[in-house]
N, C-alpha and C positions, 0 to 999 in steps of 0.2 A: 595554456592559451585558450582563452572562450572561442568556444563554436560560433559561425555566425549566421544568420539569418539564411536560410534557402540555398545549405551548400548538401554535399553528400553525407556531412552529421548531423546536419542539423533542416529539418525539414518543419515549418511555419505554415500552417495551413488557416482560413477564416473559417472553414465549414469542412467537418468529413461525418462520415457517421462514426467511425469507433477510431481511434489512435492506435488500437490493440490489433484492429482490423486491420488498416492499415500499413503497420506494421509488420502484420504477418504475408499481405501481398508483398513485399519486400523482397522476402523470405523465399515464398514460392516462386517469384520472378528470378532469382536468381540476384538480385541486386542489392542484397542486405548488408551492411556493415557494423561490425563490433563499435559498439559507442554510438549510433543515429540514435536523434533523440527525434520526436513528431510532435510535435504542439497543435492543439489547435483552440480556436478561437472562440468557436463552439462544435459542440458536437451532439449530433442529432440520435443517436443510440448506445450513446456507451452501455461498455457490460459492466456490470457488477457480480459480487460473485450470488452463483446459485440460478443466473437466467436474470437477474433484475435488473436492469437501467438504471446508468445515471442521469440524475436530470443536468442539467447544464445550460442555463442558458446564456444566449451569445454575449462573450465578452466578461460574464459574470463567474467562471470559474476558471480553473485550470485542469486542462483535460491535456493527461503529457503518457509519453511512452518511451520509453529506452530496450533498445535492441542491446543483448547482453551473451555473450557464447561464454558459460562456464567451464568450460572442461574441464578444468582441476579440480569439480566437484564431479563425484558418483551418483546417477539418479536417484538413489536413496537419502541424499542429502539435502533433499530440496528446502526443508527448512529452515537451514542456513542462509542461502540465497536470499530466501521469504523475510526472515529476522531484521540480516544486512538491510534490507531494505526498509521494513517498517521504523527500524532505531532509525535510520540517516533521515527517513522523512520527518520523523519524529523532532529530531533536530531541528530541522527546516522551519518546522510551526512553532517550538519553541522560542526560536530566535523572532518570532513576531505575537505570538500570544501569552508567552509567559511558559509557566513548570506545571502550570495546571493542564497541559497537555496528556494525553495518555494512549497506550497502545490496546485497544480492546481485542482481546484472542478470535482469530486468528491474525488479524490485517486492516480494521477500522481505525483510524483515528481519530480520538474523541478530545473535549474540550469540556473537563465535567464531564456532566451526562450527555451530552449533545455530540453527535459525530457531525466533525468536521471536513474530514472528507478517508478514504477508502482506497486500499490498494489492489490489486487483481494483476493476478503472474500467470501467462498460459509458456509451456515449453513445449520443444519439440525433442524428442529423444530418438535416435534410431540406432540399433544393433547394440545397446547397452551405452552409447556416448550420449553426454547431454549435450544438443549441436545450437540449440540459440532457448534464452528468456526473451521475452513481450513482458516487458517491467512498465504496468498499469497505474497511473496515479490519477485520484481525481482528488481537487482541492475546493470546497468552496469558497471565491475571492470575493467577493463583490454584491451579495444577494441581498436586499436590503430587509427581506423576507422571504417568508417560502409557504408553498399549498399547505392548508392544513390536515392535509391527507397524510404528509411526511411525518412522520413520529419524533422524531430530535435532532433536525438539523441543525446546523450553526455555520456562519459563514465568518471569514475573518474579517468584515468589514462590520457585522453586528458586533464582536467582540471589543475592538479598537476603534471604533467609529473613524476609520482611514478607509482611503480606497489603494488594491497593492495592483502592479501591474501582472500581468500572465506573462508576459517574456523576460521579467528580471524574475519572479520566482523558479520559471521553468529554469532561468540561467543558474542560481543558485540550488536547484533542488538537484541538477544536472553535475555539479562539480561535489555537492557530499557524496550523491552514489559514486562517480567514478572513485572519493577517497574510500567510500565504504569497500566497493570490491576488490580495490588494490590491499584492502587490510584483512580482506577475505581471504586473499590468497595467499596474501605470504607471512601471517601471523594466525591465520587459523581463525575459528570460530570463538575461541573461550570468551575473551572481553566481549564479543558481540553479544553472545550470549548471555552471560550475566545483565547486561543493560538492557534485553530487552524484558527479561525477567525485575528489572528495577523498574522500571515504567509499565507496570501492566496494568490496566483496569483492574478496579478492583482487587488486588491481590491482597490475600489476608485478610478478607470480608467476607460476608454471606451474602451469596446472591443465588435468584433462581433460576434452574434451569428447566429445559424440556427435555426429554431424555425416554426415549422409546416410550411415547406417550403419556410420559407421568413430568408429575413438578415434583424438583426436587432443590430442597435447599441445601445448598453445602458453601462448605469455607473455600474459599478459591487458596490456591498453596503457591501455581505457579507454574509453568510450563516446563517440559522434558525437551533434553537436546533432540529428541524424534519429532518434536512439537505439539505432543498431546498435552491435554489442559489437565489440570492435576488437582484434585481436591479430595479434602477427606484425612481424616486419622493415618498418619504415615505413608500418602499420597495413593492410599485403597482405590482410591478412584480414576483412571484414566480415559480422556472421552477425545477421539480421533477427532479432527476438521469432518465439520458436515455432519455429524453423530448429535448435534445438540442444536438445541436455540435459547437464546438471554430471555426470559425474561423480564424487561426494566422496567 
């Protein structure tokens, strides 16, 4: 059954600063539930990962969050969670841009060369349980352009010259994850896995990276169920989240 506008799962907002933010006062109030999803309409500081902002402006993207209590996963599995979620979104923009979608390591999603929009997962763990995910999506819908300060945006209305709504994508981007984490939990990680390793940027190409301050070009292989990126002769090479940067 779809959630509906402005109940206890489902929260519609015109303006907040972060969905993620937002979300986690949820959390600390005491009022959080497994499955709230937060939309908003614009949002005036999203996070991105690493400290950067998303830009977002009003009406022209989607700025969504999903409250998420894993516990059948181990805080060491966080990549799972992470995967789950980029393949379902992954999904989502396929079924509106085509196969040329892609999942760029760790959590970008790109269109081509051009990211389309970005995921960002904060959790809360205490005493070794993992007690809630802040499941971060941003999508660009509507942009008819962007600053040219941005390096490769794309928005799905430059792609398709259509305009998509932000409350039917949030509706459907809302019912993959819920199928995604019901097949997290009770069929495991392997299919997830593989598929996200099928759609990854560049896999089986050369591309450059930065890497404790040198360029370095290597063959992309593929990511590890721990979720390191994997490149090189016999996967010689393993580079943790945060340990690198693309050069495109």
């Amino acid at each position: 059954m779809p959630i509906k506008k402005n109940t206890p799962l489902r929260i519609e907002l015109e303006t907040t600063d972060s969905t993620n933010n937002y979300a986690m006062q949820l959390i600390h109030e005491g009022v959080a539930q497994h499955g709230t999803v937060i939309v908003a309409h614009h949002q005036q500081s999203g996070k991105g990962q690493r400290g950067k902002n998303w830009e977002s402006p009003p009406g022209e993207s989607l700025s969504y969050s999903l409250l998420l209590q894993p516990h059948f996963l181990k805080p060491g599995q966080g990549f799972q969670l992470q995967a789950m979620v980029a393949v379902m979104t992954h999904s989502v923009l396929t079924n509106h841009i085509g196969e040329e979608c892609t999942i760029k390591w760790p959590n970008d999603l790109y269109w081509r060369d051009r990211k389309a929009g970005g995921i960002l997962i904060e959790n809360i763990l205490q005493g070794g349980v993992w007690n809630w995910s802040v499941i971060g999506i941003g999508i660009n819908l509507n942009q008819p352009a962007f600053p040219a300060f941005l390096p490769n945006p794309v928005s799905l209305r430059q792609i398709t010259g259509k305009r998509f709504s932000v409350t039917d994508l949030a509706d459907e981007l809302t019912q993959y994850l819920e199928n995604g984490f019901r097949q997290l939990q009770e069929n495991g990680f392997h299919e997830l896995f593989n598929r996200y390793n099928e759609i990854l940027y560049k896999k089986n190409e050369a591309v450059t990276l930065l890497y404790e301050q040198r360029r370095m070009q290597v063959v992309l292989n593929g990511v590890n169920e721990q979720g390191q990126l994997l490149a090189g002769e016999n996967d010689l090479m393993q580079f943790d989240f945060g340990t690198v940067t693309w050069l495109l």
